[in-house]
N, C-alpha and C positions, 0 to 999 in steps of 0.2 A: 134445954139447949136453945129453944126458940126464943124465951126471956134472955137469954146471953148475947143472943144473936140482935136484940132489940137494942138490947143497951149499948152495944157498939155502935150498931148504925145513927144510935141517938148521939153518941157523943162523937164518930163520925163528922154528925150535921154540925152540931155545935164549935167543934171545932174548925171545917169548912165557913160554917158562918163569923166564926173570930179573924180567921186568916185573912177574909173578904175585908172582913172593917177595918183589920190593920194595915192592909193592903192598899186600900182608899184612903185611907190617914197620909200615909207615906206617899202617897199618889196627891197627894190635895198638896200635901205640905211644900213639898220639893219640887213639883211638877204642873202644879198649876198657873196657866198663864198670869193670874190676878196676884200672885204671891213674886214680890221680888225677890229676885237673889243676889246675894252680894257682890259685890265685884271688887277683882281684885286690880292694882293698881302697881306698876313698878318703879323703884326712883333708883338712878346710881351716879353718883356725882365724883368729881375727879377725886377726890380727900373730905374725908371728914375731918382732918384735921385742921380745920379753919371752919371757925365759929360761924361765918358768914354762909355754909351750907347746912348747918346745923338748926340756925335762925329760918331759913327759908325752906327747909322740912318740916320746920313744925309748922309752919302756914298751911303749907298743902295739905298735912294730917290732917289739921282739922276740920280743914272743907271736905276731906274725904270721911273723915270718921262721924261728920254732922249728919252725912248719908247714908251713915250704915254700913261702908265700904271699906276696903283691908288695903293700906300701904304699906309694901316693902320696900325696904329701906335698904341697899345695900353701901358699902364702902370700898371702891377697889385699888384704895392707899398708892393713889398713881399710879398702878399697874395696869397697861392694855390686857391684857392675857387676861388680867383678872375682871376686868369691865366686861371684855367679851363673854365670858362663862358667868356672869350674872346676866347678862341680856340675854344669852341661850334658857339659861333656867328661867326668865320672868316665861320665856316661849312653853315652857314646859310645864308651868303652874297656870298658864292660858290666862295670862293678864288681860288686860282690854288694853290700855294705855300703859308707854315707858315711858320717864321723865327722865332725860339724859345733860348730865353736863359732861361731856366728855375728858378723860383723860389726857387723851390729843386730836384731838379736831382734823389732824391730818391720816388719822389710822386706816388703812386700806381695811385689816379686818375688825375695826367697829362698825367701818361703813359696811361691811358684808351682815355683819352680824343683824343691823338694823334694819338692813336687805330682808333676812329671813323671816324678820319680826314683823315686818308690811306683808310680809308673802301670806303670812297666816291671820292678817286682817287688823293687827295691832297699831293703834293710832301711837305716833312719835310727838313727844314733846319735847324743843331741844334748848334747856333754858343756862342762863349765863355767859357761858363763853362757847363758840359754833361751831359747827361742825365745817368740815369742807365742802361734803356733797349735801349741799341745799335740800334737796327735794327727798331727802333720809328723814327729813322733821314733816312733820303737818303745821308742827308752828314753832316761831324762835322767840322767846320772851327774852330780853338781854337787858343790861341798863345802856346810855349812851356813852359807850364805853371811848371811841375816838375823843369823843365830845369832853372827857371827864382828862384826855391827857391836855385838850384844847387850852383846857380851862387852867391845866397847874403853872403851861409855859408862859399862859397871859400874865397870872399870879408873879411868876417870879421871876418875869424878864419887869413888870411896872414894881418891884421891889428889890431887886437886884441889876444894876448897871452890868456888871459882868459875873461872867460863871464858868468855872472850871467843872464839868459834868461829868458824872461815873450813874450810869444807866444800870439797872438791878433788872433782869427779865426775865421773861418766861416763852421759849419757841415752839411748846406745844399748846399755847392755848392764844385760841384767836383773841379772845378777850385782850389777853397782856399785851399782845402784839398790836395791837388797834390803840390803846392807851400810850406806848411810847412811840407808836407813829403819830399820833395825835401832838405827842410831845415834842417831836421833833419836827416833825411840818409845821406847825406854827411859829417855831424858831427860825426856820429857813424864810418863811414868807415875812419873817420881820426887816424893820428896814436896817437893827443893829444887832442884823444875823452872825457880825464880826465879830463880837463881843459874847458869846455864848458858845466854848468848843465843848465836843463830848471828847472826855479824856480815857473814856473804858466803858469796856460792858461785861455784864456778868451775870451768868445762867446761877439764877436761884430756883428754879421751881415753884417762886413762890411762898417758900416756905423761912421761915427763921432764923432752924438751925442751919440750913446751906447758905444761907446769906454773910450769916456772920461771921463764919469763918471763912468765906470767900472775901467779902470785903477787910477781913483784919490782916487776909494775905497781900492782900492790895496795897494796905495801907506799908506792913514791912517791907515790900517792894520799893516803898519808899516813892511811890507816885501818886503827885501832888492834882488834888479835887477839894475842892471847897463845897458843893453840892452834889446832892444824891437825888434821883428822881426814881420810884419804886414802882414797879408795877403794882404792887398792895401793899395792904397796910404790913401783913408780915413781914415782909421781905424788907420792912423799912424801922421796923421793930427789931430785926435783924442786923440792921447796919446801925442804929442806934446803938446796939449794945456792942457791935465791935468797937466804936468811934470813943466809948465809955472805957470797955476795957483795955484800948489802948490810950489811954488818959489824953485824948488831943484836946488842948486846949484853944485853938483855934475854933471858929464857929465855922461848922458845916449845916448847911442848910438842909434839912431834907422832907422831899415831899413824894405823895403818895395817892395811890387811890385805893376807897372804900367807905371809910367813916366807920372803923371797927373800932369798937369800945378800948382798948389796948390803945391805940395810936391816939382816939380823942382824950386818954388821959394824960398824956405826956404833953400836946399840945397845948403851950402855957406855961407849964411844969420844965419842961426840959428847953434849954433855949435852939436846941436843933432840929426841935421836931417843928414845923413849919405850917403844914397845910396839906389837907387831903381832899380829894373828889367825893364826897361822900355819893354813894349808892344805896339801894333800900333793898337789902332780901326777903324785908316784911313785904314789900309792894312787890315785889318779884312774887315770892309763896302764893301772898294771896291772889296775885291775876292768875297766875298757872292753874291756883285750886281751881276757879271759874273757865278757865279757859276746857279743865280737864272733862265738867259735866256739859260743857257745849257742846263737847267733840262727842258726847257720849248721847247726847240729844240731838244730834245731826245738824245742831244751827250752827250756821254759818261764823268763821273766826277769821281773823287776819293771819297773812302767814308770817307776819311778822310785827312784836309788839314790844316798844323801846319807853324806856322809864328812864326819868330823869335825872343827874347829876346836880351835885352843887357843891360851891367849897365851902369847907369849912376850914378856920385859922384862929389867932386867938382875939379878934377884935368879936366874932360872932361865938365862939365856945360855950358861952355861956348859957344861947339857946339852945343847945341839946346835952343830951344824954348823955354821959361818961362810962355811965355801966350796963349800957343797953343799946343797939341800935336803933336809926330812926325810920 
């Protein structure tokens, strides 16, 4: 009985002494100051549907994957409802930083939602096109988006004497909104502001498929536009292909901002594709990545950080890419 009694208390120990080790294992591993942990990181941008947020999430992945660290990636295919319930959930998987292009920049509940996400210590990054309430971001990485419609009126008021104008938009996104104000303030500040009316405007979202069958209703309407100015390049890829399948054979001008592979291959090729703003969501990606381990290392960032525009048409095409952005 007392040999039975020994060999329990021995294997007793042995096993108290196992539990201890793996117990310190699991303690060392997981909890030790000197051992980092990964961090997790949230991205949700208006539509994945356009290449150009596509491009500028793989930038950021890889400044975050070079660290060791987990990007979600979500898509709320232009739905607020649905943007908000992904920035509830980056709260609920206790992201550190959100990377937001907002759906609409004027949404009372994204801005709540973003509310909630600062309340539990979450740094905001608010990249491409901005939000309303400023102080919802820790920082706004954007391109010069005024700057890039500045640049299409100078374009095609010094290459077109007059213009009959049908504007292509987008009312929730300050981005779009900043580019045809750009476009059209510079028309007005001209001295042959006479010669350039806007003959229509038309809510695409942005996107292709709304474009084109909005501008081909436009067209059987039977009202007369000789140029098209696009918030993006889809939305002008979009009135390209109405202007096609309604076989006009009149030359409509049309330009555009981005420099998306689509638009820079038509440029040349098609005689209506004109000229675009190009912008860079490679140099977008990659400042955000950096911008994301500063905020994450307490240094000091700007609250607001703008990248460059430039046109491209078919005297310079040649210098870039057709199947890739720059």
């Amino acid at each position: 009985m007392k040999d039975r009694q020994k060999i329990w208390l021995r294997l007793a120990r042995y096993a108290a002494i196992w539990l201890t080790i793996v117990t310190f294992v699991f303690l060392l591993i997981f909890y030790h100051p000197w051992i980092s942990q990964q961090r997790l990181i949230g991205a949700t941008y208006m539509t994945m549907n356009n290449n150009f947020y596509v491009v500028l999430n793989e930038q950021i992945a890889n400044a975050i994957n070079r660290k060791g660290d987990r990007l979600l990636t979500r898509d709320p295919a232009l739905k607020v409802s649905k943007q908000v319930d992904q920035i509830d959930d980056f709260i609920k998987q206790g992201v550190s930083v959100i990377i937001i292009a907002p759906v609409n920049g004027n949404s009372v509940k994204i801005h709540q939602a973003l509310q909630r996400a600062r309340r539990k210590g979450i740094k905001i990054i608010n990249v491409d096109t901005e939000l309303k309430w400023k102080n919802d971001a820790d920082c706004i990485i954007t391109s010069n988006n005024y700057r890039a419609g500045e640049l299409e009126a100078k374009y095609m008021m010094a290459h077109q004497k007059n213009a009959k104008i049908l504007l292509l938009e987008q009312a929730t996104a300050f981005s779009a909104i900043q580019r045809i104000d750009g476009f059209t303030n510079e028309i007005a500040a001209s001295d042959h502001k006479q010669n350039y009316k806007i003959v229509g405007r038309l809510e695409t979202y942005g996107q292709s498929e709304i474009a084109l069958p909005k501008v081909a209703d436009f067209i059987d309407h039977g009202k007369k536009f000789d140029t098209v100015m696009a918030l993006n390049d889809q939305a002008a890829v979009g009135a390209l292909s109405a202007i096609a399948a309604k076989k006009i054979k009149r030359r409509i001008a049309v330009y555009s901002v981005d420099g998306a592979p689509n638009m820079k291959g038509l440029i040349g090729k098609n005689a209506n594709a004109v000229a675009t703003s190009a912008q860079s969501p490679i140099a977008i990606g990659s400042l955000t990545g950096k911008t994301v381990y500063r905020m994450l290392n307490n240094q000091p960032i700007a609250k607001w950080l703008v990248t460059p525009v430039k046109v491209i048409d078919r005297a310079n095409i040649g210098n870039y890419s057709t199947t890739g952005w720059q």
